[in-house]
MARBAMAR-80788 format. One line per field, with one value per residue (C-alpha): residue number from 1; residue in one letter; x, y, z. Coordinates in nm, 4 decimals, decimal comma, always signed. Last residue first. Layout:
# MARBAMAR-80788
resi (NUM ...)
resn (a ...)
east (X ...)
north (Y ...)
up (Z ...)
END
This chain:
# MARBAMAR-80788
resi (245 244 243 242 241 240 239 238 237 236 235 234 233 232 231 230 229 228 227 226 225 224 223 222 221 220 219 218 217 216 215 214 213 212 211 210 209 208 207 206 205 204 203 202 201 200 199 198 197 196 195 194 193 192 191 190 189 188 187 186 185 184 183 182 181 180 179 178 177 176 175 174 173 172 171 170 169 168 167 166 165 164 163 162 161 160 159 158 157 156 155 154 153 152 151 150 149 148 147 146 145 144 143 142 141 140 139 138 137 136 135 134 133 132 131 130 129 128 127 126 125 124 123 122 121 120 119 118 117 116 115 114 113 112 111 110 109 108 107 106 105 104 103 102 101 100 99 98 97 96 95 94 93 92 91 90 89 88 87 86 85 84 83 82 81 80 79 78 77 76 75 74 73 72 71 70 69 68 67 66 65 64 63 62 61 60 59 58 57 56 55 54 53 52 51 50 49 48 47 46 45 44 43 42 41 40 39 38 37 36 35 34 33 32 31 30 29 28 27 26 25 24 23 22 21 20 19 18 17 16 15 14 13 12 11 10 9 8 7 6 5 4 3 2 1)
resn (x x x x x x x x x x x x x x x x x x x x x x x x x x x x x x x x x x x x x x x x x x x x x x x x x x x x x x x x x x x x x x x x x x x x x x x x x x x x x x x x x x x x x x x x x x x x x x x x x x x x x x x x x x x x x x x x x x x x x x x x x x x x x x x x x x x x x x x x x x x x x x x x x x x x x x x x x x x x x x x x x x x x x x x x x x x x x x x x x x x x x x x x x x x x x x x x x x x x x x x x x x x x x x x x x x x x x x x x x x x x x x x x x x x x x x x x x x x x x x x x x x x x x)
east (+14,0163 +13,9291 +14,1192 +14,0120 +13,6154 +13,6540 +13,7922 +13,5046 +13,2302 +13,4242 +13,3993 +13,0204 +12,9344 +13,1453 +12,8315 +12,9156 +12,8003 +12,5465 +12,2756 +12,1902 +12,0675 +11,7239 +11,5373 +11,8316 +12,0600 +12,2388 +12,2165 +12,4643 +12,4395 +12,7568 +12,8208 +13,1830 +13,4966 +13,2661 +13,5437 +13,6801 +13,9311 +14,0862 +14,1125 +13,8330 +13,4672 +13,2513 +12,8702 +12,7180 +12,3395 +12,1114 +12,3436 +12,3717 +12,6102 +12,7945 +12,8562 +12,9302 +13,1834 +13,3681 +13,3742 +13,4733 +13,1335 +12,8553 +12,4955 +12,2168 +11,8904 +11,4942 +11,2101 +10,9801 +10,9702 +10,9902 +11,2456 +11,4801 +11,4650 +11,5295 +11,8296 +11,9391 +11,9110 +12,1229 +12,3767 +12,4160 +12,4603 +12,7613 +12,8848 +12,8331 +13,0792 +13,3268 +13,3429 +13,1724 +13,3182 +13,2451 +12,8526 +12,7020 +12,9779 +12,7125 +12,3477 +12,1504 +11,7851 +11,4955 +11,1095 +11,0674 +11,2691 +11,3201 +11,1780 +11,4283 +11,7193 +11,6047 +11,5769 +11,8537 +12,0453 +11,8792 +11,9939 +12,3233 +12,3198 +12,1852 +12,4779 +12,7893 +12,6220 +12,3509 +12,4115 +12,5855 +12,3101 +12,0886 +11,8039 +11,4177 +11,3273 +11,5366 +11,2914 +11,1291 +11,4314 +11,4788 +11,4003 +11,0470 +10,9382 +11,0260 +10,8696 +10,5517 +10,7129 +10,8260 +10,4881 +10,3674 +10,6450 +10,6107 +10,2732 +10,2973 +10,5675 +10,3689 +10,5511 +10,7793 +11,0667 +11,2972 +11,0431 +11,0516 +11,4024 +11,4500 +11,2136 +11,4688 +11,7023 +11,4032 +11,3310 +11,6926 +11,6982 +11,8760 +12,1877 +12,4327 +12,2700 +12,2959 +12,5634 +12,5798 +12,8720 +12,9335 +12,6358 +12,2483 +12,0885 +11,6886 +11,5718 +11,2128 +11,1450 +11,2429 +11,5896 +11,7550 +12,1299 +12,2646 +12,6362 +12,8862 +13,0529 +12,8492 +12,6897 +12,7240 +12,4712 +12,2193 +12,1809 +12,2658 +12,5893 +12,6723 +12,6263 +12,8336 +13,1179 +13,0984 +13,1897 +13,4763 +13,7673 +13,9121 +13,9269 +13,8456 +13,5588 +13,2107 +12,8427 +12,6020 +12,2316 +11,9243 +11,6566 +11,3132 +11,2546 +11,5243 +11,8611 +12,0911 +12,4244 +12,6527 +12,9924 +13,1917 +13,4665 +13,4899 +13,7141 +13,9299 +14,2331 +14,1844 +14,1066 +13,8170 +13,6622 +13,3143 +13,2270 +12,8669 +12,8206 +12,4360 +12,2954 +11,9549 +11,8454 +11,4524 +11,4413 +11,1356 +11,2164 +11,0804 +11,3604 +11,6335 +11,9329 +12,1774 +12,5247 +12,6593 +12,9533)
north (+10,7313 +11,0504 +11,1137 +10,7852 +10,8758 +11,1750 +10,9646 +10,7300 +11,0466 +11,1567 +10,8206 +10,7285 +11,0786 +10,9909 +10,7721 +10,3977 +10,2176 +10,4964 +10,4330 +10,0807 +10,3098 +10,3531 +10,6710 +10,7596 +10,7919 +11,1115 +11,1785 +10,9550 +11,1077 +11,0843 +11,1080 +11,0684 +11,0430 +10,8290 +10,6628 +10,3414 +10,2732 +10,1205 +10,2722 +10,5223 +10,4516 +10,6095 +10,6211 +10,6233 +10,7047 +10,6273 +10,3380 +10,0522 +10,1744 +10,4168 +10,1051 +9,8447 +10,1415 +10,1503 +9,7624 +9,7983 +9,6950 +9,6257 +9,7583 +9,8534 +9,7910 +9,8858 +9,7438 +9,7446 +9,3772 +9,4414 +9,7509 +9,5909 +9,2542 +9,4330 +9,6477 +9,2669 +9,1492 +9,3827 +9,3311 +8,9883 +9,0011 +9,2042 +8,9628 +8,6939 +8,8494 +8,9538 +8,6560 +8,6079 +8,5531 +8,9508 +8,9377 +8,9338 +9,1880 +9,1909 +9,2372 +9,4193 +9,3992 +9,5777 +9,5160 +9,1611 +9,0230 +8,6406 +8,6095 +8,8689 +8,6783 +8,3546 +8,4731 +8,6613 +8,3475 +8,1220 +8,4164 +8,3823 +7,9969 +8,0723 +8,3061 +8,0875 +7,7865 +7,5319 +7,1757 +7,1668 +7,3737 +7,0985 +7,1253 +7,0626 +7,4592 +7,4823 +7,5044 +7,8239 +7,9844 +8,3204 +8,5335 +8,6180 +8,2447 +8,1532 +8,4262 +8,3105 +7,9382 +8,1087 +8,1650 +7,8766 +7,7085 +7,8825 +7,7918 +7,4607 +7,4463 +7,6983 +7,9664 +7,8753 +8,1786 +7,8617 +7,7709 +8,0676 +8,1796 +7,8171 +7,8296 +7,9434 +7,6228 +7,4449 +7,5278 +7,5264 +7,1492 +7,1245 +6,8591 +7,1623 +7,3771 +7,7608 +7,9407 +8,1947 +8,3202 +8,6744 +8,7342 +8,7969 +8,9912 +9,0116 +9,2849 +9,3794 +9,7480 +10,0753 +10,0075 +10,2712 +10,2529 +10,5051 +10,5611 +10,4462 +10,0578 +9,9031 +9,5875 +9,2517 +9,0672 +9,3520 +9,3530 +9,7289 +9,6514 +9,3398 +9,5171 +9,7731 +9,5483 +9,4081 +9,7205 +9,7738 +9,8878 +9,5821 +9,5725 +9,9053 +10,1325 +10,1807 +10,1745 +10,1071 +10,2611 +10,1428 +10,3696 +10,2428 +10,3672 +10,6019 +10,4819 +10,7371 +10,7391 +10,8429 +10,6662 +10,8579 +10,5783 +10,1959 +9,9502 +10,0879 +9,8186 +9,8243 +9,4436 +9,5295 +9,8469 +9,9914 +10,3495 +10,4529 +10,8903 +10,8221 +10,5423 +10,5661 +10,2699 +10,3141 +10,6079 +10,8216 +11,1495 +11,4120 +11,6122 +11,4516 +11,5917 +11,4350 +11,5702 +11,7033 +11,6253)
up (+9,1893 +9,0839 +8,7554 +8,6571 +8,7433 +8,5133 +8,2114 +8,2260 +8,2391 +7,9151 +7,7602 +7,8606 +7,7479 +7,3593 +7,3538 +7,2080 +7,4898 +7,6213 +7,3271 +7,5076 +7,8140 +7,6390 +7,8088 +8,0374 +7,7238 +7,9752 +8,2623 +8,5070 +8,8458 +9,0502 +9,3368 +9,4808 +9,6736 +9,9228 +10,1513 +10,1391 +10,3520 +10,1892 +9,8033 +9,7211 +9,6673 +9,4097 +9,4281 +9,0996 +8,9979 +8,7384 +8,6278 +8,3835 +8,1319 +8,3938 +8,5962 +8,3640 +8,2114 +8,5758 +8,6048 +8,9833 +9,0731 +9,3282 +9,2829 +9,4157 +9,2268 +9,2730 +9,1093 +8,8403 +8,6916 +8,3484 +8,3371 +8,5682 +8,3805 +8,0789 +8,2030 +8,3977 +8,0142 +7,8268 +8,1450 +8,0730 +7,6935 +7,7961 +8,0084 +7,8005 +7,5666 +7,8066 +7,9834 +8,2662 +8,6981 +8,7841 +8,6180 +8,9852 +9,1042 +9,4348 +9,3272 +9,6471 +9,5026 +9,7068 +9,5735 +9,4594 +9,7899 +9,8476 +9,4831 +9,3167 +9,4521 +9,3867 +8,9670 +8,9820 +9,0705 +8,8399 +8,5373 +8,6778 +8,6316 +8,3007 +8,1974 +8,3325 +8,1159 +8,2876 +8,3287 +8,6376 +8,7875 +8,7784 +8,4369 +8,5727 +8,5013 +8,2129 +7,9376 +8,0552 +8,1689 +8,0206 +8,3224 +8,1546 +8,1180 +8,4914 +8,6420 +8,6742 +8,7635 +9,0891 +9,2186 +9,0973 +9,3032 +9,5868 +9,6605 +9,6207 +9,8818 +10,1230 +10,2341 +10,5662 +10,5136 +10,4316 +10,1776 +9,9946 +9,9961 +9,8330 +9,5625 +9,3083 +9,3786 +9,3584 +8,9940 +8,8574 +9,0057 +9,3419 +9,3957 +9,2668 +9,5253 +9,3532 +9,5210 +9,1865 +9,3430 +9,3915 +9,5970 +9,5576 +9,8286 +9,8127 +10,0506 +10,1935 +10,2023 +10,4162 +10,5358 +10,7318 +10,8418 +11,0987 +11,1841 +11,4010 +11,4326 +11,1525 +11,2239 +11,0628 +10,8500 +10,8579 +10,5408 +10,4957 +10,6950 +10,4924 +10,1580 +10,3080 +10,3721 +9,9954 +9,9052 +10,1222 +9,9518 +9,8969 +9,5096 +9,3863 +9,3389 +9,1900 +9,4172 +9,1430 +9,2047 +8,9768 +9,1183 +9,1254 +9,4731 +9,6203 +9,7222 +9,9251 +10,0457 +10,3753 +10,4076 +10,7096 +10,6854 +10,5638 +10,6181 +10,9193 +11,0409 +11,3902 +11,3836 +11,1566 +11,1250 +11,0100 +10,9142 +10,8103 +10,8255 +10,7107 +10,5181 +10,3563 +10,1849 +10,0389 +10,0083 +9,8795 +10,0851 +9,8102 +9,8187 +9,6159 +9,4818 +9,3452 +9,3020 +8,9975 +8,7699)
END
């Protein structure tokens, strides 16, 4: 498997020699990574090795204890829960990001109801999250996320909670989605076929503490990534990240 190579300096997220501790206990060591424009990144490992500790770092929602983090772009960060506000319709739950950055209610809205159609939820707009299926709810999610950001998207296991079936109509969609709107994605997994399915590139984390064992460029079905499920590539690129991990 090769490395990346970039030279042209597009980044958007550029991380060098990141480590973080807590209590003592080291979470994350040395991690240096790369995500250029348009890229649709997934950062692969196990439970607990600290994945959701770099989304925090790049976020800026905790700091890392050595290391650089660069951020060129805004940045929409959608969690493992959907955390849509169950007394919120589908509509004003997307809003949200809007209206606590001050934008004009109106404003927001029309903005939001652009989307609406192409994120599957014309229809659903007035529904409360109670009413909508695992999917939907996601779909809501995606929806805020993208708003509070349009350009940057940090998507944390977002399809961890589905079932297998919805999971996999799930990822279909987030392919279309990325293709429609344009932007860029990183990634949190330990799905290792989610990953090479979706995937330009693959960072892969060991155990705690999580270090970068390795990149990984996924080349192959690039021009429609549907062909990868049933590629013997997908298997063979599968069996390498076992014997790494």
């Amino acid at each position: 498997m090769n490395s990346f190579q970039n030279n042209n300096q597009s980044f958007l997220i550029k991380l060098e020699d990141v480590s973080k501790s807590f209590n003592k206990a080291e979470v994350l060591k040395n991690i240096s990574l790369t995500v250029n424009k348009g890229e649709f990144i997934s950062i692969l490992g196990p439970s607990g090795c600290g994945k959701s500790t770099l989304f925090n770092i790049i976020t800026r929602l905790i700091k890392a204890d050595s290391g650089s983090v660069s951020v060129e772009g805004n940045i929409g960060y959608m969690q493992q829960k959907d955390l849509l506000l169950p007394w919120k319709t589908v509509l004003h739950n997307v809003v949200l990001p809007l209206e606590i950055r001050g934008e004009d209610k109106k404003f927001s809205i029309q903005k939001a109801m652009k989307y609406i159609e192409v994120m599957g939820l014309k229809g659903y707009e007035d529904k409360f999250s109670y009413e909508l299926s695992g999917g939907m709810k996601q779909r809501a999610s995606f929806l805020r996320t993208f708003l509070s950001s349009e350009e940057i998207m940090l998507l944390d296991e977002p399809f961890g909670a589905l079932d297998s079936i919805t999971k996999g109509k799930m990822q279909k969609w987030l392919l279309e989605m990325k293709d429609t709107l344009d932007n860029t994605i990183l990634f949190i997994t330990h799905d290792i076929e989610e990953a090479i399915f979706l995937s330009d590139r693959i960072y892969v984390l060991s155990s705690r503490p999580g270090v970068i064992k390795e990149e990984i460029v996924i080349d192959f079905c690039t021009e429609n990534k549907i062909n990868r499920l049933l590629s013997q590539e997908l298997l063979n690129t599968k069996e390498h990240i076992l014997e790494i991990l």
